[in-house]
C-alpha positions in Angstrom: -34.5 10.5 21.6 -32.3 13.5 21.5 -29.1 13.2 20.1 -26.0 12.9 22.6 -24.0 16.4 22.2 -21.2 14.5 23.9 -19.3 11.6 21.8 -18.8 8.5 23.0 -15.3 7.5 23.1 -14.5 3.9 21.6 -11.2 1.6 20.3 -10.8 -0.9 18.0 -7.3 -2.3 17.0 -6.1 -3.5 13.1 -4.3 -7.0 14.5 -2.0 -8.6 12.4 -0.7 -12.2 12.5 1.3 -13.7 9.2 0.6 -10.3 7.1 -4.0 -11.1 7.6 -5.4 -8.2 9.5 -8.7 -9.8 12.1 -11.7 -8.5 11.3 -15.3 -9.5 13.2 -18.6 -9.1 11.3 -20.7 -7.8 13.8 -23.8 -9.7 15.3 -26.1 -6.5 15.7 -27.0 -4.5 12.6 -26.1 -3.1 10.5 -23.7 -5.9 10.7 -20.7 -5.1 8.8 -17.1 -6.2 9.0 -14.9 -3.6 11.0 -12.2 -3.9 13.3 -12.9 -5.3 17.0 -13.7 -3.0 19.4 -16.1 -0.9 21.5 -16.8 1.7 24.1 -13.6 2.6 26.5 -15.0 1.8 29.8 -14.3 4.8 33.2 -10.7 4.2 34.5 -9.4 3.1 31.0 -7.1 4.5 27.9 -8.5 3.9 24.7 -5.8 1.5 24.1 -6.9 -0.4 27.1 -9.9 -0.8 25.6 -8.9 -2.2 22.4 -7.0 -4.5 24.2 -9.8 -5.9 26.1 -12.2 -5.6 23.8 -10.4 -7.7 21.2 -10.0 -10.4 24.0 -14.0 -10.5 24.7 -14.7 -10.0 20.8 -12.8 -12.9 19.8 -10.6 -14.5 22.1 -7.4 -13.2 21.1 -4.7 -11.5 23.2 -2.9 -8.6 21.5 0.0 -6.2 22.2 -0.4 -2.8 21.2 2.3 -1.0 19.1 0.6 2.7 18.1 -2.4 4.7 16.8 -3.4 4.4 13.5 -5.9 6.5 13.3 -9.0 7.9 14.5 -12.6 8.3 12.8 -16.1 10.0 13.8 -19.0 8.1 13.3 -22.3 9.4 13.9 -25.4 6.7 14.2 -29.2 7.2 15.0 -28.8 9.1 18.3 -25.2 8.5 19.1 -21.4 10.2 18.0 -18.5 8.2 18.4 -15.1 8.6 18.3 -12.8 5.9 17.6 -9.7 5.1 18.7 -8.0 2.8 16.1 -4.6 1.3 16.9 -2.1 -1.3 15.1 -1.5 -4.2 17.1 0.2 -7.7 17.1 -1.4 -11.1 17.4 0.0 -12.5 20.8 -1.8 -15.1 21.7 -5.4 -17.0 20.8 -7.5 -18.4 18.0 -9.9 -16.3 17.1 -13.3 -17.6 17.9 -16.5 -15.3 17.2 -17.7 -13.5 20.5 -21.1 -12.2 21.8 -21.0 -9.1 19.9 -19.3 -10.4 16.4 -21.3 -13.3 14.6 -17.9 -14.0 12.9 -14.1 -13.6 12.4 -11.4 -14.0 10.1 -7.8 -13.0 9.5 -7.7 -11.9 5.6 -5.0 -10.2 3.5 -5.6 -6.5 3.7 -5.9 -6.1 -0.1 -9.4 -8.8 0.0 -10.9 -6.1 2.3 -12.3 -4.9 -1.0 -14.4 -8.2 -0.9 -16.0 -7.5 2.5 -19.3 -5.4 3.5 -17.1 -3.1 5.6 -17.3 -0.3 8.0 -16.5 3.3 6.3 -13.2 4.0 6.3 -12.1 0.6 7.5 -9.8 0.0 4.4 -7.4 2.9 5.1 -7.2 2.7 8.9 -5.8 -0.8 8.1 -3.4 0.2 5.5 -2.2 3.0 8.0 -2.0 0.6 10.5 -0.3 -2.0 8.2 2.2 0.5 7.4 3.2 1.2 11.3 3.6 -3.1 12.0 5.4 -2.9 8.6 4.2 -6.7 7.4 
């Protein structure tokens, strides 16, 4: 399969609740922890998406506040770009979804401790720094 020349655009949001940042492990491989999120769906902003796909991901309701970054990740036949915003916990208890095998809310600074996404470390630390906890 040829690779896409056009990326596909996806969110995620850094939530915090208490000073922990949520982070899902994801139930399809390679199965790291990263931020919830996905692919932005036709008819909807990035941050849209984050917000929705934090609610299917783990039950949790979110507002928004602003982006904290943005990272290119290429995979076996596919280019994404991601859309990474800071947002606060509204509402929720996190609850692993259909496409995270589990959650938690940990101190940014045990990230070190997790199998994470690339990058995943300082788009929460950007992040951390915009909801100032």
């Amino acid at each position: 399969m040829a690779e896409s020349t056009s990326p596909i655009v996806a969110a995620s949001a850094a939530v915090f609740r208490g000073g922990r940042v949520l982070i899902a492990r994801r139930a399809n491989p390679p199965q790291l922890w990263s931020l919830p999120g996905g692919k932005v769906e036709p008819g909807e902003s990035p941050a849209q998406a984050a917000v929705r796909e934090v609610r299917e991901e783990t039950g949790v309701e979110i507002e928004i506040v602003a982006p904290a970054g943005e990272r290119v990740v290429a995979l076996p036949g596919a280019r994404y770009v991601i859309h990474a915003f800071a947002a606060r916990w509204r509402a929720g208890e996190a609850r692993p979804g259909p496409e995270a095998s589990a959650v938690e809310w940990v101190k940014p600074e045990d990230l070190a401790r997790y199998a994470t996404s690339e990058g995943l470390a300082e788009i929460v630390e950007q992040a951390k720094r915009i909801i100032d906890c």
